[in-house]
N, C-alpha and C positions, 0 to 999 in steps of 0.2 A: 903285578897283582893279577890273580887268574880270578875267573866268574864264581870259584869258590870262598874265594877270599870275602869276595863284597857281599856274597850269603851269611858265609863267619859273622861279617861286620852289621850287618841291618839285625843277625839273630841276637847279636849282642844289645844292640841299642834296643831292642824290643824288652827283651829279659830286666834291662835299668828300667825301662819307660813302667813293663808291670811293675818292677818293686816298687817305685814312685808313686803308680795308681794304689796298687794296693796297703800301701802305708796313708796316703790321703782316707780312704776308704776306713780302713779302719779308726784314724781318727774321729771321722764325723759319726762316729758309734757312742757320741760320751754319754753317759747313764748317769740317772743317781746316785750319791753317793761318792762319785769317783773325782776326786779335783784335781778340776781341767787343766795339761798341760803341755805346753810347746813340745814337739821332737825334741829338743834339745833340753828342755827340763829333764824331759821323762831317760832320756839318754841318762845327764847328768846324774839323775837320782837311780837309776840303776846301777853304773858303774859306783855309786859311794856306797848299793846294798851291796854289793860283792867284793867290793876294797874298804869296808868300813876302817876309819882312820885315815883314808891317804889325807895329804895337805894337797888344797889345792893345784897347785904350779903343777903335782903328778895327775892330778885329775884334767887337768887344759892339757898336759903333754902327752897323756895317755887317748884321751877324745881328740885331739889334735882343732883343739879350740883356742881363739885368742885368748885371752887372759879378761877381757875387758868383757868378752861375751860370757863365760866363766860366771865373772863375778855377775852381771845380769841375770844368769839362771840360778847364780845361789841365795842371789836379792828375794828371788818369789817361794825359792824352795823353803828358804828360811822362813819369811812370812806366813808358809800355809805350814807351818812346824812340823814341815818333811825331812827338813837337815838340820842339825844343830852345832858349829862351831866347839872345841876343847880345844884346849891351850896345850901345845904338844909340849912335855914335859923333858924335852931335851933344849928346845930353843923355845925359848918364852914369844920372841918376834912373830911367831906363824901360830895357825892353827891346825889342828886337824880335825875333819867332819863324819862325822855321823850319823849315820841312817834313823831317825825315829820309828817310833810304833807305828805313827801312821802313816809312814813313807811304805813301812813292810805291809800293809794293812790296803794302800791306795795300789802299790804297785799290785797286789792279790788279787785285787778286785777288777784292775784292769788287764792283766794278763785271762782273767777268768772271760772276760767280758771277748777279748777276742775270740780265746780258745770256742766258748758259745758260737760266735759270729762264723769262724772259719769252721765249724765244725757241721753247720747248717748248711754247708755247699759243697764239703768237699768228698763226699760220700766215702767211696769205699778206698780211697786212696793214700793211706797212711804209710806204704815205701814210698812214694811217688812225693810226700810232704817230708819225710824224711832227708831223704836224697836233694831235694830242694832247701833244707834247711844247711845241710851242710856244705852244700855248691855254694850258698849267699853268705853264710859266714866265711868263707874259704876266700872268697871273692874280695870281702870287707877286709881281712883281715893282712892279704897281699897287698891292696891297693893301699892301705895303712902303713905298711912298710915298707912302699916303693917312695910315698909322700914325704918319709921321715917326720921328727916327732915337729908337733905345733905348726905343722902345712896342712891344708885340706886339698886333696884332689878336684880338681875344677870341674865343671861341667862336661 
């Protein structure tokens, strides 16, 4: 390992440590309006806006979530009537879920709600957020498929 390596290494753990701060950070932004919800809700009920229908089992193996956590975040989504269960009409045994209006409606409100926040600091830097969005999705989306489906990469 040479003295560039362990630069490599502290610039990387620095780049997780911001994403961590600034997802905390934006959490503690919750407004009126918007119903309050875990990382992993707000995860959950994204991925069922843009896969509306999956079943379950593809929504834990696609987030790479136990199943038992899963069902725990679609306990409260259901309750605040952000997801709603359909009986998939190939196998009656499963369901498949559904984004409501006001899943589309809370998620609006809270992507606005940062977009506002991040936009009050970041002034003139709109490549510089680009290129960092794509570096972080890029990052997410290898470390997901080094994990394989239904593991989480550890700390």
């Amino acid at each position: 390992m040479t003295p560039h390596d362990d630069d490599h290494d502290e610039l990387l753990a620095d780049l997780a440590h911001a994403v961590h701060h600034l997802s905390r950070e934006l959490k503690s932004g919750d407004e009126p309006g918007i119903v309050p919800l875990t990382g992993t809700q707000l995860t959950v009920l994204r991925h069922i806006q843009t896969h509306p229908g999956a079943r379950p089992a593809a929504v834990a193996e696609a987030l790479g979530l136990q199943r038992s956590n899963l069902s725990a975040a679609l306990r409260v989504l259901q309750n605040q009537e952000l997801v709603r269960r359909e009986p998939d009409p190939d196998d009656a045994r499963v369901s498949r879920l559904q984004p409501t209006e006001r899943a589309a409606e809370n998620l609006r409100r809270v992507r606005a709600m940062w977009s506002r926040r991040l936009a009050s600091v970041v002034g003139g830097r709109r490549e510089r957020v680009a290129d960092a969005v794509e570096l972080i999705d890029d990052l997410a989306r290898a470390l997901r498929a080094r994990s394989g489906p239904g593991t989480r990469p550890g700390p």
